[in-house]
C-alpha positions in Angstrom: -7.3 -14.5 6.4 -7.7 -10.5 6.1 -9.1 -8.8 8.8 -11.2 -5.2 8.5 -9.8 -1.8 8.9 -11.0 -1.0 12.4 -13.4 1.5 12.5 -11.3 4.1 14.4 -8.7 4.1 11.5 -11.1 3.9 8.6 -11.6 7.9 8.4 -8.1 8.3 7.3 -9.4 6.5 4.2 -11.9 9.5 3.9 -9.3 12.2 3.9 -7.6 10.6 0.7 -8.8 11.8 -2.9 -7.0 9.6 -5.5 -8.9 6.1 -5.0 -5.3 4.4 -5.7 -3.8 6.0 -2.2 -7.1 4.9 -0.6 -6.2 1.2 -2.2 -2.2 1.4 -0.9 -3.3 2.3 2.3 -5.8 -0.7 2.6 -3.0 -2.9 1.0 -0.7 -2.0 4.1 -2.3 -1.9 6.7 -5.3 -5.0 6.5 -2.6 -6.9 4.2 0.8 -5.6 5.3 2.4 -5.8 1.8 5.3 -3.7 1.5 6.9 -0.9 -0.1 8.7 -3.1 -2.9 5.6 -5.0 -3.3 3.8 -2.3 -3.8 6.1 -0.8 -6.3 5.4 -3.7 -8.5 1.7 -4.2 -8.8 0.1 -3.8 -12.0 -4.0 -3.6 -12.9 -4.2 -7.2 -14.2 -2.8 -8.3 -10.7 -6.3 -7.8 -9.3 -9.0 -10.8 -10.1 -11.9 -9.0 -8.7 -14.0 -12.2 -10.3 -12.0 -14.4 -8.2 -11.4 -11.8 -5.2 -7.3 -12.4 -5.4 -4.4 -10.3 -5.8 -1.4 -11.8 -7.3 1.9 -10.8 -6.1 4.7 -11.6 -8.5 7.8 -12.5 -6.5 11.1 -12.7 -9.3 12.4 -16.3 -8.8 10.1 -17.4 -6.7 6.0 -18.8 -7.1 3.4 -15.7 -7.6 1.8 -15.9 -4.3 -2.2 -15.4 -4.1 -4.2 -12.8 -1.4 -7.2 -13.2 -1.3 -9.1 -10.1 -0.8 -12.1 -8.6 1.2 -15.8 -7.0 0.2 -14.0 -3.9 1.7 -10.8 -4.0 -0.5 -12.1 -5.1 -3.5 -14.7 -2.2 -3.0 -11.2 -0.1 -3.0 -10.3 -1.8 -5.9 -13.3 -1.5 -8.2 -13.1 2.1 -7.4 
């Protein structure tokens, strides 16, 4: 279960241009992937249909977040 940027932190969003940094900074801090995670990510890891993002893990199952309004929002953008 995700839970929302607080409020005080969601103007740091706002002083990001690229909509990609605004999505990596979501990414860490509501979901707390991390850098090597992050690294690997590709477009067609996002099901916005479906709200999921897939994390591929090498020898191991691809493991499933499901993602907030808020982040998918980040997403689509």
């Amino acid at each position: 279960m995700s839970t929302a940027l607080p409020s005080d932190r969601a103007g740091l969003l706002d002083r990001l241009d690229d909509p990609r940094d605004r999505l990596t900074v979501a990414l860490v801090a509501i979901y707390a992937l991390l850098p090597g995670q992050l690294a690997h990510l590709r477009r067609i890891d996002v099901d916005r249909s479906k709200g999921q993002l897939c994390l591929r893990r090498v020898g191991r199952m691809d493991h499933a977040i499901y993602l907030g309004a808020f982040t998918l929002r980040l997403a689509t953008a």
